[in-house]
N, CA, C and O atoms as CSV, one atom per row, in Angstrom:
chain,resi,resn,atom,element,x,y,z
A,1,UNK,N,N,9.222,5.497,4.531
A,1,UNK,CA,C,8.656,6.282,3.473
A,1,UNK,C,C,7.122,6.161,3.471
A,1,UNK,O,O,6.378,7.124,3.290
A,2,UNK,N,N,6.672,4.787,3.704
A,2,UNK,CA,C,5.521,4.757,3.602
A,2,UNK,C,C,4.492,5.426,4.659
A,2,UNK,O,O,3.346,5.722,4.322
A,3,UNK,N,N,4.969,5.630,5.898
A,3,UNK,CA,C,4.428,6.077,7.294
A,3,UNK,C,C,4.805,7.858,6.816
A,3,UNK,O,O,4.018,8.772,7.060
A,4,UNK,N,N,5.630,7.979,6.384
A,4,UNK,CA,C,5.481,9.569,6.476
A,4,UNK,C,C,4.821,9.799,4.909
A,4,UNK,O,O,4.352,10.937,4.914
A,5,UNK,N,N,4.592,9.129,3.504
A,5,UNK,CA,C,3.523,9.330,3.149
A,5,UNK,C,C,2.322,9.610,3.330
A,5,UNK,O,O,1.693,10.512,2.777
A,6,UNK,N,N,1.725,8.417,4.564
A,6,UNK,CA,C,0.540,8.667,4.624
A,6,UNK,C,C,-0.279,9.488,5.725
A,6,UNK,O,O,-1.497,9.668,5.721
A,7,UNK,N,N,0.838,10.045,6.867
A,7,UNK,CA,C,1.014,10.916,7.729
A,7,UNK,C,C,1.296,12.270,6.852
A,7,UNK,O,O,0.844,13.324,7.301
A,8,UNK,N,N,1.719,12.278,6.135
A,8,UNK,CA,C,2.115,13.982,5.080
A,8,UNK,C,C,0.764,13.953,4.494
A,8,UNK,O,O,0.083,14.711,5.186
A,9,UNK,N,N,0.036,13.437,3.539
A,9,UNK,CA,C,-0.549,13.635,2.524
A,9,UNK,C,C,-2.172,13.287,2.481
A,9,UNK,O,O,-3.053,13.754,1.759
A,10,UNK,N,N,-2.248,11.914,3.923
A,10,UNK,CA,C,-3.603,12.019,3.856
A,10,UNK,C,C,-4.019,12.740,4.779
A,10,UNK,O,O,-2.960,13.066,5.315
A,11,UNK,N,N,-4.832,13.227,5.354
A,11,UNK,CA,C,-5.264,14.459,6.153
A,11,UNK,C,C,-6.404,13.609,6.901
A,11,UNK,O,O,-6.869,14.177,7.890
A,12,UNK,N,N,-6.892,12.442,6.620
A,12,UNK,CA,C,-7.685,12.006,7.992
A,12,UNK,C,C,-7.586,11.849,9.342
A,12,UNK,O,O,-6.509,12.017,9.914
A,13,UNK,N,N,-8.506,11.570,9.875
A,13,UNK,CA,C,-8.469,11.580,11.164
A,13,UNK,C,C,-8.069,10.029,11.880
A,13,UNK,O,O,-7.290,9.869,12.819
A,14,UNK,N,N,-8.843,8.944,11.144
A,14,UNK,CA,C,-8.334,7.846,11.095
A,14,UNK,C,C,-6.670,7.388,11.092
A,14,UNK,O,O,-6.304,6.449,11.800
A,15,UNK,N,N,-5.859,8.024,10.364
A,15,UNK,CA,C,-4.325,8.106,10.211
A,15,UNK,C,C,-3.544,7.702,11.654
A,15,UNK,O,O,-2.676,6.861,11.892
A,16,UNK,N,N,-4.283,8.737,12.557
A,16,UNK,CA,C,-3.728,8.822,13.386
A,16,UNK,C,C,-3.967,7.291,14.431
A,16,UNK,O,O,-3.217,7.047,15.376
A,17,UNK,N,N,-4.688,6.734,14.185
A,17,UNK,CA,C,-4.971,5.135,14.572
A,17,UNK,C,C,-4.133,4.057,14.186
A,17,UNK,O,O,-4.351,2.961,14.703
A,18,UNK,N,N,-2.936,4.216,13.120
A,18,UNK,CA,C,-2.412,3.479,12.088
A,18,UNK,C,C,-1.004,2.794,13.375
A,18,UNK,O,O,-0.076,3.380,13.933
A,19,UNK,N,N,-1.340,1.756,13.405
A,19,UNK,CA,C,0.132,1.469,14.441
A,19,UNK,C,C,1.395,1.143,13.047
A,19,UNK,O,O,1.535,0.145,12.339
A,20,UNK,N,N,2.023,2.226,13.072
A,20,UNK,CA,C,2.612,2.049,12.224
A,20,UNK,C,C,3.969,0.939,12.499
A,20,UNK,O,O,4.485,0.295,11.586
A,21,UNK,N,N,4.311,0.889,13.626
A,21,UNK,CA,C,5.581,-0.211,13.811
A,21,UNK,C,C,5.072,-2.018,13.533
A,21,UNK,O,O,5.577,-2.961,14.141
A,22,UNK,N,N,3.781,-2.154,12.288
A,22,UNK,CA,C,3.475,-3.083,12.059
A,22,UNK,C,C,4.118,-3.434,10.672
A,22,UNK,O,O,4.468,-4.519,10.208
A,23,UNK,N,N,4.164,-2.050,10.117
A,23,UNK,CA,C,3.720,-1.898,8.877
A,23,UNK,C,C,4.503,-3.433,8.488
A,23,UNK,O,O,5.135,-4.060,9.339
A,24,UNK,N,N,4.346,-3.876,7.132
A,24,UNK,CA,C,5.137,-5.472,6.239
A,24,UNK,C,C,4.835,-5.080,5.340
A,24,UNK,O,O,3.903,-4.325,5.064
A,25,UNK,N,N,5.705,-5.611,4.653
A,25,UNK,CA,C,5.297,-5.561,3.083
A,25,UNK,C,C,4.574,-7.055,2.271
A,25,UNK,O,O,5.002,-8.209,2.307
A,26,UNK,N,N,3.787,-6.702,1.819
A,26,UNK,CA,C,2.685,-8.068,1.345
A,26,UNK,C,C,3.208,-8.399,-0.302
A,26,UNK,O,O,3.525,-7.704,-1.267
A,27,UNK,N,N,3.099,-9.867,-0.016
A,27,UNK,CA,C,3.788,-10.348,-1.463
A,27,UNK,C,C,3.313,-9.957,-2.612
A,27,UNK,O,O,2.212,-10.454,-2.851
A,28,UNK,N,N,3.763,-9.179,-3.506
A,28,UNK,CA,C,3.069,-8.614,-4.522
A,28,UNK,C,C,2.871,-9.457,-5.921
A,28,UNK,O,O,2.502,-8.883,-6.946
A,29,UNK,N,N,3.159,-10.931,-5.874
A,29,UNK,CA,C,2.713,-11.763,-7.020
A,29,UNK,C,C,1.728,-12.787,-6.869
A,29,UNK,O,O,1.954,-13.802,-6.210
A,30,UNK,N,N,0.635,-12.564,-7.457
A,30,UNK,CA,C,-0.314,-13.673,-7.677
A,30,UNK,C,C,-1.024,-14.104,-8.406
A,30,UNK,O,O,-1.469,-13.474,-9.366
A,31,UNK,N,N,-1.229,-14.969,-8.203
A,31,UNK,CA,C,-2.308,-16.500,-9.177
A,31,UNK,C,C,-4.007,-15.690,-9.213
A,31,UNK,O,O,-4.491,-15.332,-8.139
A,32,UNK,N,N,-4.530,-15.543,-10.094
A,32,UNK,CA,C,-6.324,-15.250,-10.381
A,32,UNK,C,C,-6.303,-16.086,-10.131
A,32,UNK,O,O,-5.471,-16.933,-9.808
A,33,UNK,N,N,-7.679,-15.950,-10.291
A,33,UNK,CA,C,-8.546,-17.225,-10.105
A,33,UNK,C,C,-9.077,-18.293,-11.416
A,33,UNK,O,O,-9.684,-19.364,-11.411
A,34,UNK,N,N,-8.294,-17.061,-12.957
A,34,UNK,CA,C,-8.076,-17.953,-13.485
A,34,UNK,C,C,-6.891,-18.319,-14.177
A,34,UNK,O,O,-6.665,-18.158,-15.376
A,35,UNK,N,N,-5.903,-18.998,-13.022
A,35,UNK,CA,C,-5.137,-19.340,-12.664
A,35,UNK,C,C,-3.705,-18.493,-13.784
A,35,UNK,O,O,-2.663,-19.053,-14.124
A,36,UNK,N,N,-4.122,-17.079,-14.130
A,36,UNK,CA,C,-2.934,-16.185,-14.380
A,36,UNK,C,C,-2.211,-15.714,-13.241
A,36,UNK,O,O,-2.689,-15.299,-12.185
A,37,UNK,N,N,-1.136,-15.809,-13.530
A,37,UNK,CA,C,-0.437,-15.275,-12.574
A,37,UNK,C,C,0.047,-13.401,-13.017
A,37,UNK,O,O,-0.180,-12.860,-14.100
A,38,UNK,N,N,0.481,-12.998,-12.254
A,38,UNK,CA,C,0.323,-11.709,-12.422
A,38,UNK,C,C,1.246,-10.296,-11.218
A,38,UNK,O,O,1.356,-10.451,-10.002
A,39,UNK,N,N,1.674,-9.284,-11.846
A,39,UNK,CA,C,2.643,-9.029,-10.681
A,39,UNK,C,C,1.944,-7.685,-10.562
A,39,UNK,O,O,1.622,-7.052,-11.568
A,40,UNK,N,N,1.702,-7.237,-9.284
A,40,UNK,CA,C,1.431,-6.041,-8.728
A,40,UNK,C,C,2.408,-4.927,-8.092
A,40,UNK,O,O,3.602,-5.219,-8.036
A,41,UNK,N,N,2.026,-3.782,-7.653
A,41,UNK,CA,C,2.697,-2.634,-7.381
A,41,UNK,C,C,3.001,-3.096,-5.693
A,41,UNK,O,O,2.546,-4.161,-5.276
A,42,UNK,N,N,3.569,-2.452,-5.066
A,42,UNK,CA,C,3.824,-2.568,-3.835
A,42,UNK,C,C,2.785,-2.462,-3.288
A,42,UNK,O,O,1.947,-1.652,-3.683
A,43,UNK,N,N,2.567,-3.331,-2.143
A,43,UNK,CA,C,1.173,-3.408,-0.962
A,43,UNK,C,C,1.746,-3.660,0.506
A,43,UNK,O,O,2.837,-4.167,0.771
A,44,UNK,N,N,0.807,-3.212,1.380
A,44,UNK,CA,C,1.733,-3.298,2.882
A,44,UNK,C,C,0.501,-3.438,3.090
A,44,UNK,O,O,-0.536,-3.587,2.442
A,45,UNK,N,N,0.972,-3.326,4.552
A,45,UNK,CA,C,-0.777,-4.032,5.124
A,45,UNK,C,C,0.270,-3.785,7.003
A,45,UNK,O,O,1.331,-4.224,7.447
A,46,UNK,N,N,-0.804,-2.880,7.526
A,46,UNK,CA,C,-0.457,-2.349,8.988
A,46,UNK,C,C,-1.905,-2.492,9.952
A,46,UNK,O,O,-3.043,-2.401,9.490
A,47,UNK,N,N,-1.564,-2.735,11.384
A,47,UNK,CA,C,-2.669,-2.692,12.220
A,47,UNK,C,C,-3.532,-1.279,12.445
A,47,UNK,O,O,-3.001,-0.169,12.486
A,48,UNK,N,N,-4.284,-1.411,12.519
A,48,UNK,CA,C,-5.876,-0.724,12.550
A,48,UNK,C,C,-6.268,-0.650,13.325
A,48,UNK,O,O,-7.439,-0.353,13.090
A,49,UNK,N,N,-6.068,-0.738,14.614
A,49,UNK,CA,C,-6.785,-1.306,15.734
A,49,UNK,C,C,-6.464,-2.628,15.647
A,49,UNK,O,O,-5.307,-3.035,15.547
A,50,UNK,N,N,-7.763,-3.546,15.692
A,50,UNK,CA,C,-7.905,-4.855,15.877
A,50,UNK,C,C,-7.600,-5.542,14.760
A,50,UNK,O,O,-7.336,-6.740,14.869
A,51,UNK,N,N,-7.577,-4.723,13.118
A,51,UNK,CA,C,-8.067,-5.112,11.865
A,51,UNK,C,C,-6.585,-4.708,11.640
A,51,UNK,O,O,-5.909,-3.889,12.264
A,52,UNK,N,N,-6.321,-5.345,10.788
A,52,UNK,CA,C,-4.848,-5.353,9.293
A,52,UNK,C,C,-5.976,-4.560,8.016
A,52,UNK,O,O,-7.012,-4.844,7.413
A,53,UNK,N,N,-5.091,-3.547,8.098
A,53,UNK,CA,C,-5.688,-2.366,6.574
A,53,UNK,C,C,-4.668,-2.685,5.962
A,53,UNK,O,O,-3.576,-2.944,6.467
A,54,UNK,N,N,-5.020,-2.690,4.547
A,54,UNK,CA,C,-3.809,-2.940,3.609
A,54,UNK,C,C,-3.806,-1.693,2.402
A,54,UNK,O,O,-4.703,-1.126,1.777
A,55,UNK,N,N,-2.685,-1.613,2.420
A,55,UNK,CA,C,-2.586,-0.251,1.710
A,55,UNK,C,C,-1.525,-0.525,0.516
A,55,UNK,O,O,-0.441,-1.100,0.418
A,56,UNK,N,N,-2.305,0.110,-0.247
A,56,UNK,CA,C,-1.694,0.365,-1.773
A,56,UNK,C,C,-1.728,1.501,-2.661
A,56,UNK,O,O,-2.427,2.221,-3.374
A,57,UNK,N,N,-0.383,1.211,-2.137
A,57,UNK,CA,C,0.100,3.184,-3.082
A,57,UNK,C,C,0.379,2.867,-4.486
A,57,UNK,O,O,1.171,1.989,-4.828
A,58,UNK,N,N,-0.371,3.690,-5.385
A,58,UNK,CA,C,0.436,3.629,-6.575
A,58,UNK,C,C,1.166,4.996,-7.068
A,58,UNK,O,O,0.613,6.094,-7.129
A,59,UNK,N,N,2.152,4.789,-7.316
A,59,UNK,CA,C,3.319,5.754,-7.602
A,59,UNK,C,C,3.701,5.451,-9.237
A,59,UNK,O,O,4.057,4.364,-9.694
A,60,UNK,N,N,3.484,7.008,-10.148
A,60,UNK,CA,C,4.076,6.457,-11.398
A,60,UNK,C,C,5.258,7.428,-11.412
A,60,UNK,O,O,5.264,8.652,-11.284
A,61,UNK,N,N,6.353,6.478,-11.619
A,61,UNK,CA,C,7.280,7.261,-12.133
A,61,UNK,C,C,7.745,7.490,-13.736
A,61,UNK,O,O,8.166,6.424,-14.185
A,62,UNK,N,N,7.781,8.415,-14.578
A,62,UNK,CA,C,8.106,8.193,-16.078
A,62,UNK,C,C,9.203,9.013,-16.721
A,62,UNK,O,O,9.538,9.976,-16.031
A,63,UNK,N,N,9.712,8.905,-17.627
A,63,UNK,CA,C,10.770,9.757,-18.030
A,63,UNK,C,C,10.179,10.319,-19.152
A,63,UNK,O,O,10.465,11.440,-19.572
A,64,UNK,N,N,9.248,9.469,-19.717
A,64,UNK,CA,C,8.912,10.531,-20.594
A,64,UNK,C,C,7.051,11.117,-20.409
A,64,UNK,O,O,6.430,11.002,-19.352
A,65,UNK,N,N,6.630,11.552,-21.339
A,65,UNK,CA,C,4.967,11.882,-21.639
A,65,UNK,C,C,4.122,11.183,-21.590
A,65,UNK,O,O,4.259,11.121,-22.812
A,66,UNK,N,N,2.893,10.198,-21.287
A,66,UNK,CA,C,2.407,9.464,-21.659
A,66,UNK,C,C,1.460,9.892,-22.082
A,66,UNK,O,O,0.640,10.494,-21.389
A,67,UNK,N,N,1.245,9.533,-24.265
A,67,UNK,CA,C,0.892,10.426,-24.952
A,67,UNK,C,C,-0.874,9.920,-24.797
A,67,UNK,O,O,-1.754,10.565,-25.368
């Protein structure tokens, strides 16, 4: 889902660099720094070339309005 997200929707040129058979999914709970802990949205993190890009989609899903 995530590889044909960002192959559908982002339109760069860069995209096409993305080795996507890396992609992982990155632990999405952590400690600040002052020392809250805290839970995040989904994050992955895929090779770049030489570099790990980490990517974070946020997706809202709602049933209702948010007034």
């Amino acid at each position: 889902m995530v590889t044909d997200l960002m192959r559908g929707y982002v339109k760069e040129t860069w995209v096409q660099d993305i080795d996507f058979s890396t992609l992982e999914r990155v632990a999405d709970s952590f400690i600040s720094k002052d020392f809250r802990e805290r839970e995040d949205d989904i994050i992955w993190r895929v090779r770049w070339g030489s570099r790990w890009l980490y990517l974070y989609i946020l997706l809202e899903f709602q049933s209702t309005i948010d007034q």
